[in-house]
Chimera marker file (.cmm) of the C-alpha trace (Angstrom):
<marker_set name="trace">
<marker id="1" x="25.798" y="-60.252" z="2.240" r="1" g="1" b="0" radius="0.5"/>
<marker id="2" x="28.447" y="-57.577" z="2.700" r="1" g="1" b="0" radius="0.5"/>
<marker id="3" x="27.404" y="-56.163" z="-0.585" r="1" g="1" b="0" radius="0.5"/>
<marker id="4" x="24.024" y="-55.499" z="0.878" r="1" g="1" b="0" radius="0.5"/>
<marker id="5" x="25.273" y="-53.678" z="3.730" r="1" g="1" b="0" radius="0.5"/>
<marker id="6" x="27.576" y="-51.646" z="1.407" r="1" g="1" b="0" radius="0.5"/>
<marker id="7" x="24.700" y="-50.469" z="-1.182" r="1" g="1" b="0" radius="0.5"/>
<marker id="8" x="22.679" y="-49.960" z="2.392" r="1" g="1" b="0" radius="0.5"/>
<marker id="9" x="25.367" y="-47.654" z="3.619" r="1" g="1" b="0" radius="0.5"/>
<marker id="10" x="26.141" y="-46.174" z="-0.159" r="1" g="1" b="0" radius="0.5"/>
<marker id="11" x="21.979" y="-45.034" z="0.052" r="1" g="1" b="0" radius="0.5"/>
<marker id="12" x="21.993" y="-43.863" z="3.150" r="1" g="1" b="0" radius="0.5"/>
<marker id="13" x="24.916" y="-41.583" z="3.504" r="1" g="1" b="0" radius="0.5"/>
<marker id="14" x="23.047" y="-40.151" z="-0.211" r="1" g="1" b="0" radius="0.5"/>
<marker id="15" x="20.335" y="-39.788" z="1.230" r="1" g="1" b="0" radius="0.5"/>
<marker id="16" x="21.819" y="-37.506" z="4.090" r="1" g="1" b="0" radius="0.5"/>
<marker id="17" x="23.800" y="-35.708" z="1.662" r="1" g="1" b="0" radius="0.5"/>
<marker id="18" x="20.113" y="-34.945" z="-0.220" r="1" g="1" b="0" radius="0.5"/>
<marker id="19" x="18.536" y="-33.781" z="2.693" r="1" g="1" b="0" radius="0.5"/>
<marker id="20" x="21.696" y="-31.995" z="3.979" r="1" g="1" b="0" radius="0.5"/>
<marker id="21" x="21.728" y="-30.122" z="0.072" r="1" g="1" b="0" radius="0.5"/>
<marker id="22" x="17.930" y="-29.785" z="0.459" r="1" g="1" b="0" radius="0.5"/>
<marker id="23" x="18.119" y="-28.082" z="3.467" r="1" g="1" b="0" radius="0.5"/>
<marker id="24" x="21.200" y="-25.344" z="2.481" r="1" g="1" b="0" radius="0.5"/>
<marker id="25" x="19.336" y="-24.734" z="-0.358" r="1" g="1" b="0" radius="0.5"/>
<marker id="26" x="15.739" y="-23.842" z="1.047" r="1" g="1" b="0" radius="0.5"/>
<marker id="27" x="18.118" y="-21.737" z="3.992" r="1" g="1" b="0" radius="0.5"/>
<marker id="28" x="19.527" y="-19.492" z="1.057" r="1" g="1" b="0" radius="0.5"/>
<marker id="29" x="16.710" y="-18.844" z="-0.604" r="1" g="1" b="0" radius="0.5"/>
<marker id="30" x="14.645" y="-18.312" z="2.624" r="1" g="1" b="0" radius="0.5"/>
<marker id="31" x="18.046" y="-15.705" z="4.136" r="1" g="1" b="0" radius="0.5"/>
<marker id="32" x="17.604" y="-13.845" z="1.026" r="1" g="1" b="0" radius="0.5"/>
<marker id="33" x="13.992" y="-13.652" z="0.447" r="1" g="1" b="0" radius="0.5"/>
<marker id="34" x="14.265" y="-12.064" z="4.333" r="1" g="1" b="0" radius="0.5"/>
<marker id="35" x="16.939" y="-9.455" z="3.710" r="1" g="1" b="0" radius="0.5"/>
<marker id="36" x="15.337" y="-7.986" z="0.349" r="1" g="1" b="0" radius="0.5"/>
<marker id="37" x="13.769" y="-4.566" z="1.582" r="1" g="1" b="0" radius="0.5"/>
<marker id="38" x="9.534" y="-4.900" z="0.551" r="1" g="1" b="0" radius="0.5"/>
<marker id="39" x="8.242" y="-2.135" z="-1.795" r="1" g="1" b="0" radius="0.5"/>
<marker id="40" x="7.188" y="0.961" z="-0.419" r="1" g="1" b="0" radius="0.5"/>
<marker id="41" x="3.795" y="1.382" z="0.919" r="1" g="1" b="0" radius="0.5"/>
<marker id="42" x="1.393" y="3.595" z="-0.535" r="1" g="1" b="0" radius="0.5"/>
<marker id="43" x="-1.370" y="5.614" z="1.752" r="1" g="1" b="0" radius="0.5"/>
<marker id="44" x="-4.202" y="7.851" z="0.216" r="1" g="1" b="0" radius="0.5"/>
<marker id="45" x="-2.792" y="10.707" z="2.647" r="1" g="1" b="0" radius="0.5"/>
<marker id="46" x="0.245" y="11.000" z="0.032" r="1" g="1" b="0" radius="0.5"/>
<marker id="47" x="-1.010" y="12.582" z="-3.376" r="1" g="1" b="0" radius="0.5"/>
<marker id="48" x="1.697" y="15.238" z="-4.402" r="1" g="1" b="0" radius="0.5"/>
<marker id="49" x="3.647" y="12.759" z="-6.267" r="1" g="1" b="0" radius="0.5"/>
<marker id="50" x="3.445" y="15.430" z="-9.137" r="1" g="1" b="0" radius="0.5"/>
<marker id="51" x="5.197" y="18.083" z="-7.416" r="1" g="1" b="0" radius="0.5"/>
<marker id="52" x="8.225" y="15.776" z="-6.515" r="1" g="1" b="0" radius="0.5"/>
<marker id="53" x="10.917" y="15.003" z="-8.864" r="1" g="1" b="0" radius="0.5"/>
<marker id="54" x="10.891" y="11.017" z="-9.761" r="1" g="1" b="0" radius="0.5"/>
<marker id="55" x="13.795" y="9.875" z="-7.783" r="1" g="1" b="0" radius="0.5"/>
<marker id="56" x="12.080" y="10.802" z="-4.719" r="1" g="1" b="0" radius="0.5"/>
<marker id="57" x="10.370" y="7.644" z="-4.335" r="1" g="1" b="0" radius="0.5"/>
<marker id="58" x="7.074" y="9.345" z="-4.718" r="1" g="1" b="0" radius="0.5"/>
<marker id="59" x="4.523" y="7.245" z="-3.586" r="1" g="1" b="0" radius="0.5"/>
<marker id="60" x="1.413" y="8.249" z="-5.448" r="1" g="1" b="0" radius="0.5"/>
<marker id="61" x="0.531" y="7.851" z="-9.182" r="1" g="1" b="0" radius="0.5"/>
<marker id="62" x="0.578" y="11.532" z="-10.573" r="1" g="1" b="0" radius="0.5"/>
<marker id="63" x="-2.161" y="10.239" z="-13.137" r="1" g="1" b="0" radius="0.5"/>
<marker id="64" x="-4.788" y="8.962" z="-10.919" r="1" g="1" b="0" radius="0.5"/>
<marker id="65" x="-7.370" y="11.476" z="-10.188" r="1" g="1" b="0" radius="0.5"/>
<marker id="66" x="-7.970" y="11.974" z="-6.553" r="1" g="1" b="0" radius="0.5"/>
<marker id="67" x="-10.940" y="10.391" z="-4.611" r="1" g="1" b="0" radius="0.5"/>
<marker id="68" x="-13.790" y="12.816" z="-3.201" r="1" g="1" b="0" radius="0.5"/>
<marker id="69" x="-12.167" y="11.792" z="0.091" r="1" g="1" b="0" radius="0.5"/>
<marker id="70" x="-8.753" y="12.926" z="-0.914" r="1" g="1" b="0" radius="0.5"/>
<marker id="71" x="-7.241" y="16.336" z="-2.457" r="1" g="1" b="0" radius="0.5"/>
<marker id="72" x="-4.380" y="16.994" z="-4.004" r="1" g="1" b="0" radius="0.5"/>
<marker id="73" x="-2.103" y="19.516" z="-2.424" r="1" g="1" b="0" radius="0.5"/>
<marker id="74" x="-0.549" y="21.672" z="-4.623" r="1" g="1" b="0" radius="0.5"/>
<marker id="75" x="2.127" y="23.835" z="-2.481" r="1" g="1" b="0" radius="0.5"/>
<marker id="76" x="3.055" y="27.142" z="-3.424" r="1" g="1" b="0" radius="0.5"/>
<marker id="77" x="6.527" y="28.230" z="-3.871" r="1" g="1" b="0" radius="0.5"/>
<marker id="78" x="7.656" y="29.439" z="0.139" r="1" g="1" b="0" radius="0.5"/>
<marker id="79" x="9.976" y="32.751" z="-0.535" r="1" g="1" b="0" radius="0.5"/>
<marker id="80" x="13.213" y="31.735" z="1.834" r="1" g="1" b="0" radius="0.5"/>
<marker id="81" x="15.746" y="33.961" z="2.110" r="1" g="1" b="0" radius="0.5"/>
<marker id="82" x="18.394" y="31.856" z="1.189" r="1" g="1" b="0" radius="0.5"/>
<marker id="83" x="21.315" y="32.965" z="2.542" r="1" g="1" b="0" radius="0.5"/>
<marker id="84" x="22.023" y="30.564" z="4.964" r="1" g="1" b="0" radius="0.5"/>
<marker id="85" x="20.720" y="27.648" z="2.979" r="1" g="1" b="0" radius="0.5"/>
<marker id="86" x="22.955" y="24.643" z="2.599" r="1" g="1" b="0" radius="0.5"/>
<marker id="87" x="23.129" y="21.439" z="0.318" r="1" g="1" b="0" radius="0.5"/>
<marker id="88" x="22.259" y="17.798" z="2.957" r="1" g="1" b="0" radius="0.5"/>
<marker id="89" x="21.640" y="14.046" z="2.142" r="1" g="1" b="0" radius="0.5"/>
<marker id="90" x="18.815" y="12.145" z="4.150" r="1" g="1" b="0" radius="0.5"/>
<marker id="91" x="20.475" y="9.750" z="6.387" r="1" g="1" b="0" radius="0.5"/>
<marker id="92" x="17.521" y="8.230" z="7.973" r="1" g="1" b="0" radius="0.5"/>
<marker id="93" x="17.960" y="4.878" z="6.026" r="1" g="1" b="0" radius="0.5"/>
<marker id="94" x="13.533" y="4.821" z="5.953" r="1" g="1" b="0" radius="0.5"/>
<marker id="95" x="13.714" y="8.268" z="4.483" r="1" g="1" b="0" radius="0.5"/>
<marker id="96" x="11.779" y="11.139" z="5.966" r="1" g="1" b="0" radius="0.5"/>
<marker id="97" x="7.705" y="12.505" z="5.791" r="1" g="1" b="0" radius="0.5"/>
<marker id="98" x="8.122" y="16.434" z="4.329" r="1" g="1" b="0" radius="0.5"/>
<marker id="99" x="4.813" y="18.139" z="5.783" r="1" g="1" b="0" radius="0.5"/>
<marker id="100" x="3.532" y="21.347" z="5.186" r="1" g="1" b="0" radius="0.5"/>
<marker id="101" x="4.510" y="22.909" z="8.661" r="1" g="1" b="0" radius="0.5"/>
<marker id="102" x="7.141" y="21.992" z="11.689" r="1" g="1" b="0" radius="0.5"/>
<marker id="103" x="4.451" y="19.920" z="13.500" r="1" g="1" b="0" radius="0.5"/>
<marker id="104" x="4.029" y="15.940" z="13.392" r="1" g="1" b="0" radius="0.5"/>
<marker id="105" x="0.114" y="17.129" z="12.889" r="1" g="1" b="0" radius="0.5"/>
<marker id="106" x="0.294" y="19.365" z="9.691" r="1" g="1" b="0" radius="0.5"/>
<marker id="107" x="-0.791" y="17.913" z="6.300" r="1" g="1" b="0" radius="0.5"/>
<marker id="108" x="1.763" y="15.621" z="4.760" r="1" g="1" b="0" radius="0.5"/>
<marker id="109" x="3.490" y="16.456" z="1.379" r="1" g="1" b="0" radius="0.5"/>
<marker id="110" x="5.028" y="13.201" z="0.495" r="1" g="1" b="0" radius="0.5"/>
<marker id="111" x="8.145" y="11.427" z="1.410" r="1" g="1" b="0" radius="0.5"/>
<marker id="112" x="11.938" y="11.570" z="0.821" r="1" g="1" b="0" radius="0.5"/>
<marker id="113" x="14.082" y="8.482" z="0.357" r="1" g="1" b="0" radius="0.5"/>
<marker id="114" x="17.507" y="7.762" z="2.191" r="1" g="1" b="0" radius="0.5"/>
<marker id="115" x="20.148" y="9.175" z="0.655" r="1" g="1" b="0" radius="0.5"/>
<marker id="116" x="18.430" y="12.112" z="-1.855" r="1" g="1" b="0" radius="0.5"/>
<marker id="117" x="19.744" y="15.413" z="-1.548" r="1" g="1" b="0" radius="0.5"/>
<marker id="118" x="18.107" y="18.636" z="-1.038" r="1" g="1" b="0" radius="0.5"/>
<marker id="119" x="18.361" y="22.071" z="0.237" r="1" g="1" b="0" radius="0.5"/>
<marker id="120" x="18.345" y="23.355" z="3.778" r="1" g="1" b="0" radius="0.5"/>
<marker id="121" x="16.135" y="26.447" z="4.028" r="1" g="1" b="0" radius="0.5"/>
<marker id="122" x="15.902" y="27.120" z="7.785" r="1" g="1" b="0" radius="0.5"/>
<marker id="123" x="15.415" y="25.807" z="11.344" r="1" g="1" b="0" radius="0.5"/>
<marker id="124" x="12.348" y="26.072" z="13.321" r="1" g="1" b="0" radius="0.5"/>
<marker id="125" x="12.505" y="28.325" z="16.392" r="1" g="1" b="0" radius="0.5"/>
<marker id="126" x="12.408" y="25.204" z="18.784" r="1" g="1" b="0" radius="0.5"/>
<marker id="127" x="15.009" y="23.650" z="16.742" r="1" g="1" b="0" radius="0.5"/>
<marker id="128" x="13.707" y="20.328" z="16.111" r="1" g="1" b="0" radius="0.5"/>
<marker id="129" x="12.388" y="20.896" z="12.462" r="1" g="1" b="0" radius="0.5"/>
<marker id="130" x="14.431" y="22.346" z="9.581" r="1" g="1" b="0" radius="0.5"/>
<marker id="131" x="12.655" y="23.856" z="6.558" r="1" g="1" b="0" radius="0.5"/>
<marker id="132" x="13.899" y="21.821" z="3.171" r="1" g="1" b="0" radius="0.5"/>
<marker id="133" x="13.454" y="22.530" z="-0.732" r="1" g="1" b="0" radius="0.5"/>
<marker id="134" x="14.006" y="19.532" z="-2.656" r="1" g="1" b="0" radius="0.5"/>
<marker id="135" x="16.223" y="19.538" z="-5.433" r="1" g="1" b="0" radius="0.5"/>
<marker id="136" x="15.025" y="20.369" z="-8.814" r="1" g="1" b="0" radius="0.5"/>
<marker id="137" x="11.782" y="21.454" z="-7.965" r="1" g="1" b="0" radius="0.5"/>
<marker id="138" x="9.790" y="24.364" z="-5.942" r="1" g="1" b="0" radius="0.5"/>
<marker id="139" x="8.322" y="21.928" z="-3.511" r="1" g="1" b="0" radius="0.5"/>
<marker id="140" x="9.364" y="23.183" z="0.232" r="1" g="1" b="0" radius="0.5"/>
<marker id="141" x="8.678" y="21.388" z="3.460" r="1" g="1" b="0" radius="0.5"/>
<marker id="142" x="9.361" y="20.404" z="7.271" r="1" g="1" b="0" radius="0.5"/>
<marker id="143" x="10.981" y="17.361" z="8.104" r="1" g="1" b="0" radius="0.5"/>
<marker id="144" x="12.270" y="16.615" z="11.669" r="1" g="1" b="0" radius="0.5"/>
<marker id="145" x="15.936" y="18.011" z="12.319" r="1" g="1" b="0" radius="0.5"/>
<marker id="146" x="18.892" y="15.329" z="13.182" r="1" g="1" b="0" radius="0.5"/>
<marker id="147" x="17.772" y="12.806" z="9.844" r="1" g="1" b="0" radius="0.5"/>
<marker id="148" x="20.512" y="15.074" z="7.561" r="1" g="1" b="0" radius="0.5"/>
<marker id="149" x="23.912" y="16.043" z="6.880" r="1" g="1" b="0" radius="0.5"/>
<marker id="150" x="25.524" y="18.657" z="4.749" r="1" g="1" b="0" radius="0.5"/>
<marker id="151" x="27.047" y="17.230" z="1.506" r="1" g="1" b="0" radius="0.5"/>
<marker id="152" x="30.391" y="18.620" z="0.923" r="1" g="1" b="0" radius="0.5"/>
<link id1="1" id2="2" r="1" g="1" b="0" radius="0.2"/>
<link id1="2" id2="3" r="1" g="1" b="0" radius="0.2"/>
<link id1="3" id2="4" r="1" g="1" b="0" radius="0.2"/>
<link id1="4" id2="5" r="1" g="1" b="0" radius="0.2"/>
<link id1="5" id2="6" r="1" g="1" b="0" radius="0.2"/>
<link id1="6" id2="7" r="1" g="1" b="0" radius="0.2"/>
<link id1="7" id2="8" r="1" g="1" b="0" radius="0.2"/>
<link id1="8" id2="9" r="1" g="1" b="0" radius="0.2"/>
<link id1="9" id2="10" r="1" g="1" b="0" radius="0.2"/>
<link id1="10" id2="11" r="1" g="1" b="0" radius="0.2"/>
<link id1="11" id2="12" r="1" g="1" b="0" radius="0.2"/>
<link id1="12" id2="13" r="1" g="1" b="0" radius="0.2"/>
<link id1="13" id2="14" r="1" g="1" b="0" radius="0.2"/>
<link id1="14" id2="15" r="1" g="1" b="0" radius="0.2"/>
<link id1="15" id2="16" r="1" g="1" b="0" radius="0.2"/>
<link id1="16" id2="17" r="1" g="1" b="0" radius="0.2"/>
<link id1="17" id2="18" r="1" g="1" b="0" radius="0.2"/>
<link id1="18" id2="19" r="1" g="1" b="0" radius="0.2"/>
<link id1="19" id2="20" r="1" g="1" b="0" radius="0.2"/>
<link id1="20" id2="21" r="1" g="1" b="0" radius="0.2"/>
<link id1="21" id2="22" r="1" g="1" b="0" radius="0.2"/>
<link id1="22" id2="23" r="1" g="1" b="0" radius="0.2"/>
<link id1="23" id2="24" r="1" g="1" b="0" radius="0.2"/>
<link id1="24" id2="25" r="1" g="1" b="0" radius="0.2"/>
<link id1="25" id2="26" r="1" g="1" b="0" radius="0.2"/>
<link id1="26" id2="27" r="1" g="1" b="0" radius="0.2"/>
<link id1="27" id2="28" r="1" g="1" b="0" radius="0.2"/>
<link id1="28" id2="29" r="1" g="1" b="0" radius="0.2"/>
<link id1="29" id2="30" r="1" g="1" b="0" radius="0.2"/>
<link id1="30" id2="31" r="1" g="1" b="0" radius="0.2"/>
<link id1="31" id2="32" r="1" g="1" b="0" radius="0.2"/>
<link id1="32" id2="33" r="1" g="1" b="0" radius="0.2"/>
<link id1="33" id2="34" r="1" g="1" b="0" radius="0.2"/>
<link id1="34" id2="35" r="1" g="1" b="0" radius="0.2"/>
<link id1="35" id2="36" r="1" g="1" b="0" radius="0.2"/>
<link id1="36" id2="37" r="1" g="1" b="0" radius="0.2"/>
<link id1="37" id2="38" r="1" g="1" b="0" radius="0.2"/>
<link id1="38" id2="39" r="1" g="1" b="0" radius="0.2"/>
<link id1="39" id2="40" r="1" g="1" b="0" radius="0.2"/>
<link id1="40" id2="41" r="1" g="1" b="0" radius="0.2"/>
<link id1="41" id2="42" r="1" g="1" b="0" radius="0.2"/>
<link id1="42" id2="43" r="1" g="1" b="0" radius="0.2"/>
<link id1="43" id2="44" r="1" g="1" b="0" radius="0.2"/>
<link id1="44" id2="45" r="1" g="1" b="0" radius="0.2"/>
<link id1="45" id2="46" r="1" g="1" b="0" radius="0.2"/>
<link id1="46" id2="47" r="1" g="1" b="0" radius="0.2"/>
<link id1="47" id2="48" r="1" g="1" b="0" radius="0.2"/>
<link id1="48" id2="49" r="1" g="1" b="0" radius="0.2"/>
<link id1="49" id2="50" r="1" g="1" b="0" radius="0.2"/>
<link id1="50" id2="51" r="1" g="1" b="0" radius="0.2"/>
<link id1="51" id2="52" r="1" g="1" b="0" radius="0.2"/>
<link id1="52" id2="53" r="1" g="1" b="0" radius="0.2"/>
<link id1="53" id2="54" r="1" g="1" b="0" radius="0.2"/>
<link id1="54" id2="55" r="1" g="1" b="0" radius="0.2"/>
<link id1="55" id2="56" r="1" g="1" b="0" radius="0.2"/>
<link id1="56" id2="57" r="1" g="1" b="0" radius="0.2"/>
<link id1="57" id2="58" r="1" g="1" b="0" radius="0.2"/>
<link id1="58" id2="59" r="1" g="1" b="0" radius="0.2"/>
<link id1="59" id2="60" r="1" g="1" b="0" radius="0.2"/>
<link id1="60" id2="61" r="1" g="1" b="0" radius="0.2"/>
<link id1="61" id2="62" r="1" g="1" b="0" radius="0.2"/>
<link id1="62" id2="63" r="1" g="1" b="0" radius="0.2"/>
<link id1="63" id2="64" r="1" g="1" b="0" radius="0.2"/>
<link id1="64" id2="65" r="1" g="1" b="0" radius="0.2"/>
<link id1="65" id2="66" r="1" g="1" b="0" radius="0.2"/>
<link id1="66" id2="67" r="1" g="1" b="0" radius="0.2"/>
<link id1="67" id2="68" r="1" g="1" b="0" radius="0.2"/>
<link id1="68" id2="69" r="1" g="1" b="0" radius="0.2"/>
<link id1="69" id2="70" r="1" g="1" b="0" radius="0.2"/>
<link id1="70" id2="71" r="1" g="1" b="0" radius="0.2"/>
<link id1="71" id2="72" r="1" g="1" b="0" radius="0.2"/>
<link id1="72" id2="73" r="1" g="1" b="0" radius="0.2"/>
<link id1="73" id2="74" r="1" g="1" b="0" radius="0.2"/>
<link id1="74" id2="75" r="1" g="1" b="0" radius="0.2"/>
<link id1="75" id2="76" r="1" g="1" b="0" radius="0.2"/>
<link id1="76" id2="77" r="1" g="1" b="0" radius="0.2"/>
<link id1="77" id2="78" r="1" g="1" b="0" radius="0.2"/>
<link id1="78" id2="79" r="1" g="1" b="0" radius="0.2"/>
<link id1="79" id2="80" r="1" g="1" b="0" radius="0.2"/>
<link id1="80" id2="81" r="1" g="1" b="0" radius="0.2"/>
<link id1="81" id2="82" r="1" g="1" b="0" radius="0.2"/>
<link id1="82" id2="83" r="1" g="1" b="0" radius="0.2"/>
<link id1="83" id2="84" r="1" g="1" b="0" radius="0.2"/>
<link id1="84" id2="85" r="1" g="1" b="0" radius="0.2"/>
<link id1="85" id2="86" r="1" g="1" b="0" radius="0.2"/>
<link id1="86" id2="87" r="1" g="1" b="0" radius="0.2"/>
<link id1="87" id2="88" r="1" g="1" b="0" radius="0.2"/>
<link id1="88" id2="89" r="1" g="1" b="0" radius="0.2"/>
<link id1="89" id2="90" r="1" g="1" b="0" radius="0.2"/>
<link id1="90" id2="91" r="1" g="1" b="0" radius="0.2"/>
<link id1="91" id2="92" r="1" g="1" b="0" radius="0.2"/>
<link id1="92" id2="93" r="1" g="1" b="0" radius="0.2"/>
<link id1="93" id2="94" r="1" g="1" b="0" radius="0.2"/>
<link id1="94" id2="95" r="1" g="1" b="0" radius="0.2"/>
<link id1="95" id2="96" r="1" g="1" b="0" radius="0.2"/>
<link id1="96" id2="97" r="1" g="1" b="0" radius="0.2"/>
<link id1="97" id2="98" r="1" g="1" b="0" radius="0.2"/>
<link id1="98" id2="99" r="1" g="1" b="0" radius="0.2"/>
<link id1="99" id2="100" r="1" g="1" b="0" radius="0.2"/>
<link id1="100" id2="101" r="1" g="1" b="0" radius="0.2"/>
<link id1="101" id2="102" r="1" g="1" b="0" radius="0.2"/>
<link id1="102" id2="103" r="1" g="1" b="0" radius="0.2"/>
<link id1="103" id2="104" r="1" g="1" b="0" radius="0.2"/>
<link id1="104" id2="105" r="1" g="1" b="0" radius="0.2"/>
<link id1="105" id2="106" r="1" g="1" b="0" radius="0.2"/>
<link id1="106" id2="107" r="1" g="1" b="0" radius="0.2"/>
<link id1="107" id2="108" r="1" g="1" b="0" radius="0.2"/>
<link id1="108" id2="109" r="1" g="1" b="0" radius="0.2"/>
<link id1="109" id2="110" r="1" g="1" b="0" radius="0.2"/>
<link id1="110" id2="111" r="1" g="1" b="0" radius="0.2"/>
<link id1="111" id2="112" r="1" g="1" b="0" radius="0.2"/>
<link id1="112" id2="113" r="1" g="1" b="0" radius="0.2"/>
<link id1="113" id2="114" r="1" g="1" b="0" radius="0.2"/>
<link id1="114" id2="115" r="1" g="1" b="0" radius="0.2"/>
<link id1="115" id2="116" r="1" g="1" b="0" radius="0.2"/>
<link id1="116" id2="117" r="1" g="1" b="0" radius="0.2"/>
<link id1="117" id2="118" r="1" g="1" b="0" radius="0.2"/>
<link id1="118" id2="119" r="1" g="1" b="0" radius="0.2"/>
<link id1="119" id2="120" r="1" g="1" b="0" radius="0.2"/>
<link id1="120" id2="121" r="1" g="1" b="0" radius="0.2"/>
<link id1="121" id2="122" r="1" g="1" b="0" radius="0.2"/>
<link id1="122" id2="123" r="1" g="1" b="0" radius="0.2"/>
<link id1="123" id2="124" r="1" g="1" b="0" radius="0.2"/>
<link id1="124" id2="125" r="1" g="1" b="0" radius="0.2"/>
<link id1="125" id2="126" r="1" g="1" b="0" radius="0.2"/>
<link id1="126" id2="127" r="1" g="1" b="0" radius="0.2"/>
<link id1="127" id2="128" r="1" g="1" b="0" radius="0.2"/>
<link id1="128" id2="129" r="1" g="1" b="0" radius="0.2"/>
<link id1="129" id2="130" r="1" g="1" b="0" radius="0.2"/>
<link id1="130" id2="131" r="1" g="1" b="0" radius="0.2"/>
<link id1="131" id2="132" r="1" g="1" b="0" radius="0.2"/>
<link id1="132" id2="133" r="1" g="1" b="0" radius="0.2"/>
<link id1="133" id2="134" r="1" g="1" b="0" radius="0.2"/>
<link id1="134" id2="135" r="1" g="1" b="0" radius="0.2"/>
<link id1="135" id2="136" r="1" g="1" b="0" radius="0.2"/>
<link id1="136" id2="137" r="1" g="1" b="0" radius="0.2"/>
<link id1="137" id2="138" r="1" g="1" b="0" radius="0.2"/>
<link id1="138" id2="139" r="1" g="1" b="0" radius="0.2"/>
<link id1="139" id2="140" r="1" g="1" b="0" radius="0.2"/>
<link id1="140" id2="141" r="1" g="1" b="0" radius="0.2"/>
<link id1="141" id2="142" r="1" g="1" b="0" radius="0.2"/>
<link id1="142" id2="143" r="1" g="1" b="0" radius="0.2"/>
<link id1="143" id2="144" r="1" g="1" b="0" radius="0.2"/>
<link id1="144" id2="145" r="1" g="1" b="0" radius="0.2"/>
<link id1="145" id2="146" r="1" g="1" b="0" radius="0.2"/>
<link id1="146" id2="147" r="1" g="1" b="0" radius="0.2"/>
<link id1="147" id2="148" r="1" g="1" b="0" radius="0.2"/>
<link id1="148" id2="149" r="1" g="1" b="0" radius="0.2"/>
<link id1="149" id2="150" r="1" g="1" b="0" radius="0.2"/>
<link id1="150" id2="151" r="1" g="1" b="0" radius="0.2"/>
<link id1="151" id2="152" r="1" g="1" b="0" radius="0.2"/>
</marker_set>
């Protein structure tokens, strides 16, 4: 009889200890399955992935050919004078949209990631846009002023 209540004991404090193992387990695999950043998006509006340099995060493929819906935008070179140019870092940690004027409604160019560098042109007359030229390429933009910093 009191071996009975000892095995009963013995199987249910395992069983607990299962459950209890169970349980931490599907919590760490569910915490970092939730804290992994998802892949970037990709929208049709973003088809210059051939005039960025790779490490951009370019979000089109530079090989498909574009849709009769969509065009590629090939920019031409902007002559700066660049005097008061500067080298920055993006520090908006979901990186910025580089469009073709300083206005949330001109035609997008692509993206930058957080944390590539490029070159500081100029500053729209309203200050709230600065004129960029990413690194290692001709490709100049607008992104929206305050998302930077100058890299000593």
């Amino acid at each position: 009889m009191l071996s009975r209540l000892i095995q009963t004991l013995i199987g249910a404090v395992l069983a607990i200890g299962l459950l209890f193992g169970a349980g931490v387990a599907m919590a760490r695999y569910f915490m970092t399955r939730l804290t992994t950043l998802p892949p970037r998006p990709t929208f049709s509006e973003e088809t210059v992935a051939s005039a960025l340099p790779e490490d951009t995060g370019a979000v089109a493929d530079a090989t498909e050919a574009p849709s009769d819906s969509q065009s590629v935008i090939t920019p031409e070179p902007v002559p700066v004078d660049t005097a008061d140019a500067y080298q920055a870092r993006v520090i908006q940690p979901i990186g910025l949209i580089l469009r073709q004027g300083p206005d949330s409604s001109t035609t997008q160019l692509g993206g930058i990631d957080y944390n590539d560098e490029l070159t500081v042109l100029s500053e729209s007359d309203n200050g709230e846009w600065i004129q960029v030229r990413l690194l290692g390429s001709e490709v100049t933009g607008w992104v929206k002023a305050g998302n930077t910093e100058p890299v000593n």
